[in-house]
C-alpha positions as CSV (number, residue, x, y, z in Angstrom):
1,X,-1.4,-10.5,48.2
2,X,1.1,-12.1,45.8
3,X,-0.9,-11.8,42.6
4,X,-1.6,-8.1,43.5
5,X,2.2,-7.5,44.4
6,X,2.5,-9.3,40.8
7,X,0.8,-6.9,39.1
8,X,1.2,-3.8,40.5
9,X,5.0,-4.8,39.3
10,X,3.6,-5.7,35.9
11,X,1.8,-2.4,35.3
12,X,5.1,-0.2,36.1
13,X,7.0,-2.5,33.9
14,X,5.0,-1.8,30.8
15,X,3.9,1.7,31.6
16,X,7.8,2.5,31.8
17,X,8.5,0.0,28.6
18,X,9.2,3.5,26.3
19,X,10.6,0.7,23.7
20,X,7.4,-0.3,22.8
21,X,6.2,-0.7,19.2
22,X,2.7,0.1,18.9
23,X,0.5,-1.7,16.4
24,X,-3.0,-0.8,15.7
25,X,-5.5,-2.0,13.0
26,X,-8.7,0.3,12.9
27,X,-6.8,3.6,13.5
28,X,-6.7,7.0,11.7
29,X,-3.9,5.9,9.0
30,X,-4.4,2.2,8.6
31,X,-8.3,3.9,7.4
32,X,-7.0,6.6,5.6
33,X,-5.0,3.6,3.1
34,X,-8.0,1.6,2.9
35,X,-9.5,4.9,1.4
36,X,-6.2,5.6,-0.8
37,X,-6.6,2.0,-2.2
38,X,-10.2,2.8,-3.0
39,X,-8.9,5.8,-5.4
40,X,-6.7,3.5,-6.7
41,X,-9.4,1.2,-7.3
42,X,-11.2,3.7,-9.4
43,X,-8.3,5.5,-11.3
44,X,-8.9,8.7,-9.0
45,X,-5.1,10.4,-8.8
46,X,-6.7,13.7,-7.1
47,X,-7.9,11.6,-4.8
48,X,-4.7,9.6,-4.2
49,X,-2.9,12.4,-4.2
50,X,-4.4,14.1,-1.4
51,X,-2.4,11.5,0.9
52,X,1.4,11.5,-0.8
53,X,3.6,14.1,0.3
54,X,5.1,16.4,-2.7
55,X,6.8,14.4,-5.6
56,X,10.3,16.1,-4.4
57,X,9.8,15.0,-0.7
58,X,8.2,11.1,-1.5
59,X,10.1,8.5,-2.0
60,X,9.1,5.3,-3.8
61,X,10.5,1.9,-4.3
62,X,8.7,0.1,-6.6
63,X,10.3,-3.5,-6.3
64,X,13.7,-2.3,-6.9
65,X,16.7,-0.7,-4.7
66,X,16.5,2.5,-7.1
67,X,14.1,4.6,-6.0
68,X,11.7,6.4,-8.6
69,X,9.5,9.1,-8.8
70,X,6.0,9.7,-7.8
71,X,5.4,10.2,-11.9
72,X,6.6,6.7,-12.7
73,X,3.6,5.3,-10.2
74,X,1.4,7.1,-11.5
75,X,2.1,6.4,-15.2
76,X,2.0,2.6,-13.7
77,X,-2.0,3.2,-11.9
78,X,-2.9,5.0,-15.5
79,X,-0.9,1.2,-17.5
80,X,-2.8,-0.9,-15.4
81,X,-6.3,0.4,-16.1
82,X,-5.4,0.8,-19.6
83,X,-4.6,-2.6,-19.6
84,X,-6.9,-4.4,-16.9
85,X,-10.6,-4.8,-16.0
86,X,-12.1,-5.6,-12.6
87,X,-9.0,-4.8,-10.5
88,X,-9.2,-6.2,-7.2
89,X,-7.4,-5.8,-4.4
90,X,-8.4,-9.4,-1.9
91,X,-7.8,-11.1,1.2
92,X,-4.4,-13.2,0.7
93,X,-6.4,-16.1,2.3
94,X,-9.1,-15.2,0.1
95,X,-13.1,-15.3,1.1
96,X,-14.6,-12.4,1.8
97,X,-12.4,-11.4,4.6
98,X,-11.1,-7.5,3.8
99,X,-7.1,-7.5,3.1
100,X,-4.6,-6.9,5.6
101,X,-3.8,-3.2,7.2
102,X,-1.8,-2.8,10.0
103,X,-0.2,0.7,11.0
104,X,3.1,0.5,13.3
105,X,4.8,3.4,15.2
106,X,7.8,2.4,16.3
107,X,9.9,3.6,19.4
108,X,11.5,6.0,17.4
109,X,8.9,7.8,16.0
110,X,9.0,6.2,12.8
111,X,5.2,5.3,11.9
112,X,4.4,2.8,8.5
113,X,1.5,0.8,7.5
114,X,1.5,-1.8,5.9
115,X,-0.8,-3.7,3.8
116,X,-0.7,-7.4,2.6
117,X,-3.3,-8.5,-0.3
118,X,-3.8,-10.5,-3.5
119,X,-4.0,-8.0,-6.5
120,X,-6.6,-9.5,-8.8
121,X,-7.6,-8.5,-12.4
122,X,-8.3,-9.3,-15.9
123,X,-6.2,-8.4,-18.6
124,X,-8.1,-6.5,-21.5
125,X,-6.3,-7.9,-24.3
126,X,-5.5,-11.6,-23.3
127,X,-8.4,-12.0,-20.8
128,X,-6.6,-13.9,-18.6
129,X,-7.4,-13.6,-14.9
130,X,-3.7,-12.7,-13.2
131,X,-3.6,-13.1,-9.5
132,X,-0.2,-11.7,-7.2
133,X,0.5,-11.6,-3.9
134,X,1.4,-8.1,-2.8
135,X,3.0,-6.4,0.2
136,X,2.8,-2.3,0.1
137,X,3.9,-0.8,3.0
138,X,3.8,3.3,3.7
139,X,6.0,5.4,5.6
140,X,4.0,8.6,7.8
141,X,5.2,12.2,8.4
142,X,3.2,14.7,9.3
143,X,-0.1,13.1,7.7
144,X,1.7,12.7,4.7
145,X,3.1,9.6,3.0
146,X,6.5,10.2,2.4
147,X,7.7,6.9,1.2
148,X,6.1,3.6,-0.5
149,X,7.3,0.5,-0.6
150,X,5.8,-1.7,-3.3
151,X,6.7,-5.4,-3.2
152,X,5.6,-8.3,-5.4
153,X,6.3,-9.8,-8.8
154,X,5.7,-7.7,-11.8
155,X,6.6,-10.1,-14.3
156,X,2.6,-11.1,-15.4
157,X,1.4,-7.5,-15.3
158,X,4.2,-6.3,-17.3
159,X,3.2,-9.2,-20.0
160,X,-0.5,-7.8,-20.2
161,X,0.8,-3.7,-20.2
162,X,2.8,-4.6,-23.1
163,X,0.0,-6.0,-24.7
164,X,-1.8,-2.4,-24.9
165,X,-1.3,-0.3,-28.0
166,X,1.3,2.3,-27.5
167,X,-1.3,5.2,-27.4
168,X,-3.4,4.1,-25.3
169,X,-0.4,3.7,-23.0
170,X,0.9,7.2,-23.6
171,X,-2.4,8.7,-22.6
172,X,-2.5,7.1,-19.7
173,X,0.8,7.9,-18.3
174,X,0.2,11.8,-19.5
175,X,-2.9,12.5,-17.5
């Protein structure tokens, strides 16, 4: 009688808990990145673009407290292919394992996934494997993302970028 007492006080406790932040791991937006990383993966902009919100109502820190705009990042994606093969996106533990997605609503409303991995690529002019850990996280509204947070060190991948001749550079950041 006790353990059902017990949890018939444990059930109304939770179901009343309206404070509760909910994570999940295989749900709608958590897939939906995945698939944005995979256009990222393959230099597809349309396709990434079909989940950021307009460039006037995104906003994007891209490790710094100044926010920049959605044309800076994507001038970064077209650098990065200019100046990288075989960009990967791995586990941070590494194996096979897929990386890390998690998508958090909070009790406010607020929803954000975030992603932890090991960005992973070759540099094209040096050909020197570069490996960082990353953390990008992504803020939700209405089924658009509507801000990016993009955290790890840029310091090698700026080294390689520079190493790419200037027009290759600017045709990448103009298409």
């Amino acid at each position: 009688m006790k353990k059902i007492i017990l949890l018939i006080i444990t059930i109304s406790m939770v179901s009343c808990n309206n404070n509760a932040t909910i994570v999940t791991f295989d749900d709608e937006k958590s897939n939906d990145i995945r698939g944005h990383f995979q256009h990222y993966l393959n230099n597809d902009i349309d396709g990434l673009k079909k989940l950021w919100a307009d460039d006037d109502k995104i906003t994007l820190w891209l490790g710094s407290v100044e926010s920049s705009p959605l044309s800076e990042l994507i001038g970064l994606i077209g650098a990065q292919h200019a100046a990288f093969d075989n960009i990967q996106m791995l586990n941070p533990k590494g194996g096979d394992a897929p990386i890390f997605v998690e998508t958090k609503t909070y009790p406010t409303g607020e929803t954000w996934t975030n992603t932890w991995f090991r960005w992973s690529a070759v540099g094209k002019e040096s050909g020197k494997l570069i490996e960082l850990p990353a953390n990008i996280s992504f803020r939700w509204e209405n089924g658009e993302i509507v801000e990016e947070v993009h955290l790890f060190d840029p310091a090698l991948m700026s080294q390689e970028i520079a190493l790419i001749p200037a027009q290759v550079k600017m045709m990448q950041i103009e298409e």
